[in-house]
N, C-alpha and C positions, 0 to 999 in steps of 0.2 A: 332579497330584493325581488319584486314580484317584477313580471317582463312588461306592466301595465303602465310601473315608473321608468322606464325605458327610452329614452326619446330617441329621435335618428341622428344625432351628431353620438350618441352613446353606442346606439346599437353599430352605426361604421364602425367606431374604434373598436369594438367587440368583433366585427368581422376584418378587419385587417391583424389583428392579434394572432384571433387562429390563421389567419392567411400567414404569419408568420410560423406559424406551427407547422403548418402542410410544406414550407419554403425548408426547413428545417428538415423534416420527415426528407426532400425530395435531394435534400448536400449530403445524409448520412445515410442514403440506401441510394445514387444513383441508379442503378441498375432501372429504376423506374424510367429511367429517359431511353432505354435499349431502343423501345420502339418507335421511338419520336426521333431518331437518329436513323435506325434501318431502313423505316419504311421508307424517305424522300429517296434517298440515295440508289436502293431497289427501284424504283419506279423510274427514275429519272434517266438511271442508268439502260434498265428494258426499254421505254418505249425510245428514247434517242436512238441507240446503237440498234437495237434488232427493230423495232419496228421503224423510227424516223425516215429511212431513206423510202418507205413505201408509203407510208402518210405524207412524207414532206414531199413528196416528187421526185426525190433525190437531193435534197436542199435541205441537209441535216444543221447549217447554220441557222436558216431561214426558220426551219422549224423547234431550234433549239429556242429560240426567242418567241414563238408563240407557245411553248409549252412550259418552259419554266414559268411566269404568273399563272398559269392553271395548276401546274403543281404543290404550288403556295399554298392555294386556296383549298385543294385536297391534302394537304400534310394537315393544315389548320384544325380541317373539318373531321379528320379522321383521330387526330390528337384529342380531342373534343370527347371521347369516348371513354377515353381513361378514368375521370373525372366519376361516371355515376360507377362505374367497377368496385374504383376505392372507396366512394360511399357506403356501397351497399357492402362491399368488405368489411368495415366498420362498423357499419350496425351490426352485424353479427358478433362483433366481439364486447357488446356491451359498450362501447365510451361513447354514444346515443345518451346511454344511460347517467353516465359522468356530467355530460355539458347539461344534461336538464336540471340535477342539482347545484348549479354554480349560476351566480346573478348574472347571468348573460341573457340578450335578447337573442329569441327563440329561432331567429334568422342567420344566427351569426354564424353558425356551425357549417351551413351550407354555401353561403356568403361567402366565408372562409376559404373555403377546398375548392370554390372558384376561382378567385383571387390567386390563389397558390399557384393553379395550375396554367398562370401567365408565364411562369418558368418554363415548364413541356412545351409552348407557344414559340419562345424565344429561341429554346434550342433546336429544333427542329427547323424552323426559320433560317437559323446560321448554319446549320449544319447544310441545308439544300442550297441555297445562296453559294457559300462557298465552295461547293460541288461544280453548281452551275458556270462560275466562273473561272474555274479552272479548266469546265470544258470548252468556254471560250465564249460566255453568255457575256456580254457587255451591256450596261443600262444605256440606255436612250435619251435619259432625262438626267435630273441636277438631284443632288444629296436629299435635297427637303422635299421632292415627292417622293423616294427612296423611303425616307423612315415616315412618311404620311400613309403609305401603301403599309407597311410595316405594322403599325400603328392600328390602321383599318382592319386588318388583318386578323388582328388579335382581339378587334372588340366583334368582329363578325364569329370568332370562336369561342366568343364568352358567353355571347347570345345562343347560340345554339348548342354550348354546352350545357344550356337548362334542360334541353329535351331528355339528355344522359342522366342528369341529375335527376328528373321526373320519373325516369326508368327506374334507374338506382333503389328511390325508394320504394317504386310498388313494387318488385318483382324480389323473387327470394333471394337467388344464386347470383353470384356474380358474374357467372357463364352465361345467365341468361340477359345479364344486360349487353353484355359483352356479344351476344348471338344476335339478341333484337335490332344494337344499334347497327351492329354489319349490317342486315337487313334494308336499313333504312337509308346508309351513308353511301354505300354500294351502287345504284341503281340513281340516285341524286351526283354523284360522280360520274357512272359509265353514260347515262342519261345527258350530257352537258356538251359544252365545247370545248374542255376541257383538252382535248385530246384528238379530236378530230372538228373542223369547222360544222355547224349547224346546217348551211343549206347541202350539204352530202346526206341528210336523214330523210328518210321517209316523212311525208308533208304534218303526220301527226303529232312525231316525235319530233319534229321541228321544232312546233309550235310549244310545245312544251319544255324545249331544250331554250329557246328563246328567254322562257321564265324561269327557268330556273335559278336558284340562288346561290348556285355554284356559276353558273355559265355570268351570271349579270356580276358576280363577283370576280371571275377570271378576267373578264372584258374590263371592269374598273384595273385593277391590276396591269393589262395591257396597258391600257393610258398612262397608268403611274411611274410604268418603270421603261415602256419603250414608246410615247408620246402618242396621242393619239386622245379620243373622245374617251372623256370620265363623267362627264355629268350626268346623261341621261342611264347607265347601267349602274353609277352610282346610287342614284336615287331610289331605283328598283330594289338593287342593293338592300339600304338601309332600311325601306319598307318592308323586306323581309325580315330583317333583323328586330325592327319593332315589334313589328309582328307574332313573332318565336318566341321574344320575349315578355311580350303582353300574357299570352297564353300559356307558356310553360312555367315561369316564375312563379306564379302562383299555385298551379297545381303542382309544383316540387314542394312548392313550400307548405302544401296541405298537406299532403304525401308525408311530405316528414314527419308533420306532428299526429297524424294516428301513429305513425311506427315510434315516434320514441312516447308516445303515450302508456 
């Protein structure tokens, strides 16, 4: 079947298939969630207990509530990395080579291993949540902006898991996607409000902590889960998201097809 006779209700079903593949791959090697587990729980746990009472004033509840939706947003984003690792792990092993001879459209394979990796999304998610509440985070708000924030959450990690997956396919080693994307996710995290309030920065990094698409997505998050304005950091929000995704989807998906060419 040539990928020309392909339509888009064929080529979805073609990428939710392998999205079941990669779901599959991720129940019979857990181990892949090690990191998406660790890392909220290390974080959440450092900056609360040694650093929150010199950030928060002394106000480790006060500050537990403005850090957990920041932490969200950086479990998401950092999760988000794994995704071009395992691509480009895979092209090295040949089955690149596999899905180009089977009637699948030519999308699906990448479609796929995104999709799948709403699992790493979920756990990770649950794993920080239930941390937070244990240490005594309480929501502010009602169940259905709880899983709306949740929800959000995960399509803001899907969007900018293209950038991982654009990596993936140009660069050889998995280390180096793996090194690039630290690079990039690093400095869009420490850069933010994430973790300290914006007007404490220097006037330039403000201005840029302002736009950022961690910081307009922690701020949505605030609103969702302890009340508070969503619509205008909302918006910035998703205009990043569109954005990531206008740009990066395509050039993964070109990326892809020189390497499995």
């Amino acid at each position: 079947m040539s990928t020309m006779t392909i339509g888009p209700a064929q080529a979805a079903r073609h990428g939710f298939a392998l999205a079941g593949r990669g779901v599959t791959k991720i129940v019979k090697t857990p181990v892949q969630l090690v990191d998406v587990i660790l890392t909220p729980i290390v974080f959440l746990l450092m900056f609360v207990y040694l650093f929150g009472g010199a950030i928060g004033g002394g106000d480790i509840d006060g500050y537990l509530r403005t850090i957990v939706p920041g932490i969200m947003v950086m479990t998401v984003f950092q999760a988000s990395i794994g995704i071009g690792v395992s691509l480009n792990a895979d092209a090295s092993t040949g089955v690149f080579d596999r899905f180009r001879s089977m009637p699948i459209a030519r999308s699906a394979p990448l479609v796929g291993a995104v999709l799948a990796d709403v699992v790493r999304y979920v756990v990770a998610l649950g794993t920080l949540l239930t941390l937070a509440l244990i240490m005594g985070y309480r929501f502010g708000t009602g169940p259905m902006a709880v899983l709306a924030a949740v929800a959000l959450l995960i399509g803001f990690a899907l969007c900018f898991s293209w950038m991982s997956v654009y990596l993936g396919m140009l660069v050889s080693t998995p280390g180096s996607v793996q090194g690039l994307m630290t690079i990039l996710v690093l400095p869009l995290t420490f850069a933010s409000n994430v973790f300290v309030p914006s007007r404490t920065m220097p006037g330039w990094l403000r201005v840029w902590s302002d736009i950022n698409p961690v910081s307009l997505m922690a701020d949505t998050m605030r609103g969702l889960l302890n009340g508070g304005e969503v619509a205008g950091p909302l918006l910035g929000g998703l205009a990043w998201m569109a954005g990531v995704l206008v740009v990066f989807c395509p050039l993964a998906m070109r990326a892809y097809r020189r390497r499995a060419a």
